[in-house]
N, C-alpha and C positions, 0 to 999 in steps of 0.2 A: 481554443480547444473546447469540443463538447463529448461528452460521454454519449456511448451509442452512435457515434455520429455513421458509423456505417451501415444504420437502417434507413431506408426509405421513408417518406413523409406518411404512405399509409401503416407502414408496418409501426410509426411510434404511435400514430392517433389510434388503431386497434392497441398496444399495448401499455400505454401511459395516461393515468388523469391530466398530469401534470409533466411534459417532456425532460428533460436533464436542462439546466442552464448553462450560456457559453460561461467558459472558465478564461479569465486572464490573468498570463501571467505575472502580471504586476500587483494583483489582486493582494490584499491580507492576508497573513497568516494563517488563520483557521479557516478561511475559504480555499486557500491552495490546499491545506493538511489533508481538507475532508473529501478535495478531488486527486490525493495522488492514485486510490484504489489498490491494484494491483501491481506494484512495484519490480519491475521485474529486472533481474540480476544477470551480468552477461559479462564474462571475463573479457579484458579487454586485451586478450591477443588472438581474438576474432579478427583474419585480416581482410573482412568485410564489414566490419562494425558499422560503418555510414549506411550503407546498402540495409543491413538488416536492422538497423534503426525506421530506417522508412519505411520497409514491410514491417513493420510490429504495428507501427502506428499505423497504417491501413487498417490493423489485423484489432485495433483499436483499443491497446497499449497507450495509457495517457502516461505512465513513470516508469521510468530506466533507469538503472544504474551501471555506469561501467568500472567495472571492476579491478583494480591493481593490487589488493589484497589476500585474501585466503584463495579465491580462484585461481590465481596464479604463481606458479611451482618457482622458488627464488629462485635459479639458474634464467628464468625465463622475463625476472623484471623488468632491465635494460628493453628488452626486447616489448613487450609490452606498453612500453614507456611511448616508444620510438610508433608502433604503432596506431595507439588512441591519439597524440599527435596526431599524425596524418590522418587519420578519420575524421576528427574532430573538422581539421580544416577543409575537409573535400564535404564533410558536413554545412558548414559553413556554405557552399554553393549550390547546395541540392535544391531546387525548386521548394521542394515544402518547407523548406527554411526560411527561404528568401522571403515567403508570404506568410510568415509567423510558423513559429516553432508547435508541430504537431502536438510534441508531447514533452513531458517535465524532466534534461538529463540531468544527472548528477555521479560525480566522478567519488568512487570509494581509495584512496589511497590510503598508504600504510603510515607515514610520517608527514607533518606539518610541511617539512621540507619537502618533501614528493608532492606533494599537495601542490607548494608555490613554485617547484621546478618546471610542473605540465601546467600548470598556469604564463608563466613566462614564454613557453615555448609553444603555445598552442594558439598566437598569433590573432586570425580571422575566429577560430573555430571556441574562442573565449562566449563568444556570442550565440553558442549554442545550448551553452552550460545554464541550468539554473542554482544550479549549488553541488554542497559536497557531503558525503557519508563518511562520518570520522567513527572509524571501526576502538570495540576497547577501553573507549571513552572512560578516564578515570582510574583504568586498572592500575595497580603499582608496576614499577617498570616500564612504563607506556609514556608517551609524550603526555606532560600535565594538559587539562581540560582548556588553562589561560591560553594556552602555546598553540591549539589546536583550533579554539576561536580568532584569536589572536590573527591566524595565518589566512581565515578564511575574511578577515574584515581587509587583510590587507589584497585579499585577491580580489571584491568588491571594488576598491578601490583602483585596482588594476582595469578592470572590467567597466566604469564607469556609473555599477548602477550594484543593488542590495542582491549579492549572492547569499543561497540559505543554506543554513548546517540543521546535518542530521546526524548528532550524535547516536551511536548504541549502546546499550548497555549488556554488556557480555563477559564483562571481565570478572575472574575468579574474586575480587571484591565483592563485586555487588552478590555474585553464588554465593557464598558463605557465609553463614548466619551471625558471624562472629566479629566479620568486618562490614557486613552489608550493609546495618544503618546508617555508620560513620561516613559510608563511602556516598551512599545516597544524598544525608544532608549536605555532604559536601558539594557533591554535584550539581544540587540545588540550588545552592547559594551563588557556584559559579555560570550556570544557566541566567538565573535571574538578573545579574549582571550584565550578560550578554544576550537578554529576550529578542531584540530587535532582529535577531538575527538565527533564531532557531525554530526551524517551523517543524519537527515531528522529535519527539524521542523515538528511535525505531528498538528494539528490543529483539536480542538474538540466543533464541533457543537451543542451537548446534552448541556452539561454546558455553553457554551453560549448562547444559544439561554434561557437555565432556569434564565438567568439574568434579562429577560424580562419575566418571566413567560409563554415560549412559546414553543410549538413544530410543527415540519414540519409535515402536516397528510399526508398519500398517495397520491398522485396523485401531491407532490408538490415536489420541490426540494430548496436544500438548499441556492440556489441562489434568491429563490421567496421570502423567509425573510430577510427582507429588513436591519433589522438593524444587523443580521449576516451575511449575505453578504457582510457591508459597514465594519465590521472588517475584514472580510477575506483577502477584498481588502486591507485595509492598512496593514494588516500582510505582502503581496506578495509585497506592496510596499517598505517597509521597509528593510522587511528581503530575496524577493526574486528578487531582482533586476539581471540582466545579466550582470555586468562588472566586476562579479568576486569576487563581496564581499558579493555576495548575497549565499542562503542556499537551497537547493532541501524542497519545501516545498509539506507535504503530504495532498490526500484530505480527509474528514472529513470522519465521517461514515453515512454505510446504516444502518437505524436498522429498516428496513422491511423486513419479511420473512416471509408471506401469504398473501393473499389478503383478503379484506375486501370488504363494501358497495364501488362501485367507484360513484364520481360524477362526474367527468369529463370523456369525449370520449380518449383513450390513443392517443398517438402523433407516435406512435409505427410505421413505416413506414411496409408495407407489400411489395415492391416488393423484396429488399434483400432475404425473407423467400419462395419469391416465384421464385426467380430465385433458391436456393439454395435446391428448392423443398420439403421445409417442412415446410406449413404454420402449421402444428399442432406444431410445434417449439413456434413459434410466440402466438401462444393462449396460450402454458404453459408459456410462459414468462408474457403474460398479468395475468393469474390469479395466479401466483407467484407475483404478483404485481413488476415485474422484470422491466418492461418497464420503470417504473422511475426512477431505479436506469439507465438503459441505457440514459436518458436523464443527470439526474443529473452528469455521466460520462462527456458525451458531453462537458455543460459546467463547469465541472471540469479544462479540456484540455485546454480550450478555454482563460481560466482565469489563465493558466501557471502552476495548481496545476499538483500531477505525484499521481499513483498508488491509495490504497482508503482504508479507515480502514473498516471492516467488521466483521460482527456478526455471519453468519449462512454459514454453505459450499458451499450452492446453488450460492451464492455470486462470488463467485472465479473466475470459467468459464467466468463470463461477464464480470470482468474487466480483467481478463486476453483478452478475444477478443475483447474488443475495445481497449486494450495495441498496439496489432501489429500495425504497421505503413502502413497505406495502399500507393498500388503501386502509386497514384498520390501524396500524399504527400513526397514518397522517391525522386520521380524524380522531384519535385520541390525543395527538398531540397539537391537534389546533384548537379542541375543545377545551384544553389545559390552559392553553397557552388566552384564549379569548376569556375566561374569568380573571380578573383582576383584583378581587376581594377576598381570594380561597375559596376554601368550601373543598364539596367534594360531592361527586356525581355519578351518575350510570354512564358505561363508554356508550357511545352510537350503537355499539356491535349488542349492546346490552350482556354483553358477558363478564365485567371488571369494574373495579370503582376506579374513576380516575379522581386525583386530589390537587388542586392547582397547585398549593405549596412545593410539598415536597417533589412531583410530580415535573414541574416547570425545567430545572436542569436537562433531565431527559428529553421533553418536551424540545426545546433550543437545539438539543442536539440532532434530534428527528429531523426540525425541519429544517437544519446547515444538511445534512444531506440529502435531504428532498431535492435541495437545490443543486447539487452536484449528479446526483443520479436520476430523478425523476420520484414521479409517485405512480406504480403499478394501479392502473382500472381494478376496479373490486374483484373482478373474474378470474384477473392474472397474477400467474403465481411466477415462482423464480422457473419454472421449467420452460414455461411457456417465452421468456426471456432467453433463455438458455437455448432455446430450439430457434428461436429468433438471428439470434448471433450466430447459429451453424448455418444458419441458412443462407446470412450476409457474406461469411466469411467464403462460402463457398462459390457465391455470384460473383465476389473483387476477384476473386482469384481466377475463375473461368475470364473476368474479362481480362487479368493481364494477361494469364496464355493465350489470349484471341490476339493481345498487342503484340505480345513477342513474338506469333508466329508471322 
């Protein structure tokens, strides 16, 4: 799997110093974490799920999730069940499988048990699976965290080879200030136990934020709700510390995909769109109500979270191009990273002190994603990215209407 892979050789050498590296899936931990990107969520009583797994990944969707969880209405489980089953196996035969798995799936079930029932029954289609999204993670009344790892080591075992868990944290525990720390440490302790086998904490803002009876409207982001925010924070402090015992934590989701009434003027910067010469870029992102998923990215990054769960396709593109590492952040972080002694210096750009010490964690983290995304040429920015990928997406698709017809 490579990020970008649906641009052209000229269009990466015009728009990369440094192109995306190929991603295997067998690869470590924080190598896979830092290429799932844009994680995208899809109920699994889609009764084409194989089908539109294969266009996403055209559409160059490297992580999936199908869904048996909150997306799906309980009348409708059985039926879902019965479903991703059969997809999974008619997955299992699709051409882009057979020559390695496009992109990264992973099944969100509701119970330990549900988890190892579509394991048992999903036959061939085991072997499309890379792991599993255990929703809740920790809440009281929920399957314990042991039970939940517990079920995915045994479907590993089923499977022949290391399936991954992606715990969430969303449950009315970790919301509330009262139980949150206890629930944390807890979590940790049960994590660190089972490390081998846990490659993102994913983090989920709908359910917490429903603890307070509240949702983020357009024009805000989920740093602006203040009492999910002040978990997020202690989540990242807990569980995503840099000395090594900490976990790739992921950022929450967007779940906007059109725009509405705005009240606020967007923060939406115009000269990127106007160097990159297509402010009608910049207008479809604002009335896609895109612009605050590009801020909420922003401080995503800023707050140490990586990649972003997402709802709709539209999605994807953006956080894939504010993924790449731009040219002044690589050269601040290989400048860091190339002092061995400390100290502390002028960046390249001459705008900032960089300081090896303290500086170095960040540093490490820049360039794990350099390698999964690329490093943008000095000149390009995320728009010029972004206008890249409509342009790809719209060539694939002209040619399979050329194939179908």
């Amino acid at each position: 799997m490579r990020h970008f892979a649906t641009l052209d050789a000229e269009q990466k050498d015009q728009l990369f110093l440094h192109p995306p590296q190929p991603v295997d899936v067998t690869a470590g931990r924080d190598e896979l974490a830092v290429a799932l990107g844009a994680t995208l969520y899809c109920p699994a009583t889609r009764e084409r799920l194989a089908g539109d797994l294969v266009r996403l990944a055209r559409r160059g969707v490297m992580s999936a999730v199908a869904c048996l969880e909150d997306s799906v209405p309980d009348h409708r489980v059985a039926e879902a069940e019965e479903i991703l089953v059969r997809e999974l196996r008619g997955l299992a035969t699709a051409p882009e499988w057979r020559d390695g798995a496009p992109l990264m799936l992973f099944i969100r079930t509701r119970t330990p048990q549900q988890l190892l029932s579509v394991v048992e029954r999903s036959g061939v289609g085991l072997d499309c699976l890379t792991g599993f999204v255990l929703p809740k993670f920790g809440g009281a009344g929920q399957p314990s965290p042991d039970e939940w790892l517990e079920a995915v080591g045994t479907a590993s075992e089923r499977a022949g080879r290391r399936l991954w868990a992606m715990p969430v944290l969303e449950s009315r525990d970790v919301a509330h200030l009262d139980t949150r720390h206890a629930a944390l440490f807890a979590i940790r302790d049960v994590l660190d136990a089972h490390r081998d086998v846990v490659l993102a904490v994913r983090t989920g803002a709908t359910d917490l934020s429903a603890a307070y009876g509240l949702r983020r409207p357009r024009g805000s982001t989920v740093w602006d709700v203040r009492v999910v925010a002040d978990v997020l924070g202690d989540v990242i402090n807990v569980l995503g510390r840099a000395d090594g015992s900490g976990y790739p934590i992921t950022a929450p989701v967007w779940e906007h995909f059109s725009s509405g009434e705005r009240v606020f003027r967007t923060s939406l910067a115009a000269s990127p769109f106007a160097e990159s010469g297509n402010e009608e870029l910049r207008e479809q992102l604002i009335a896609d109500d895109l612009d605050g998923l590009v801020r909420e990215l922003v401080l995503d990054r800023v707050n140490g979270l990586q990649g972003k769960t997402v709802i709709h396709p539209s999605h994807v593109a953006v956080v894939h191009a504010m993924s790449v590492v731009t040219h002044e952040d690589f050269c601040d972080a290989s400048d860091v990273l190339a002092q061995h002694g400390g100290g502390a210096m002028a960046s390249t750009y001459r705008n900032k002190m960089n300081e090896a010490g303290p500086h170095r964690p960040w540093a490490e983290r820049v360039l794990a994603r350099a390698d999964a995304f690329g490093v943008a040429r000095e000149d390009i920015s995320y728009a010029h990215l972004l206008q890249a990928q409509d342009d790809s997406w719209r060539a694939v698709r002209a040619a399979l209407d050329g194939v179908r017809a």
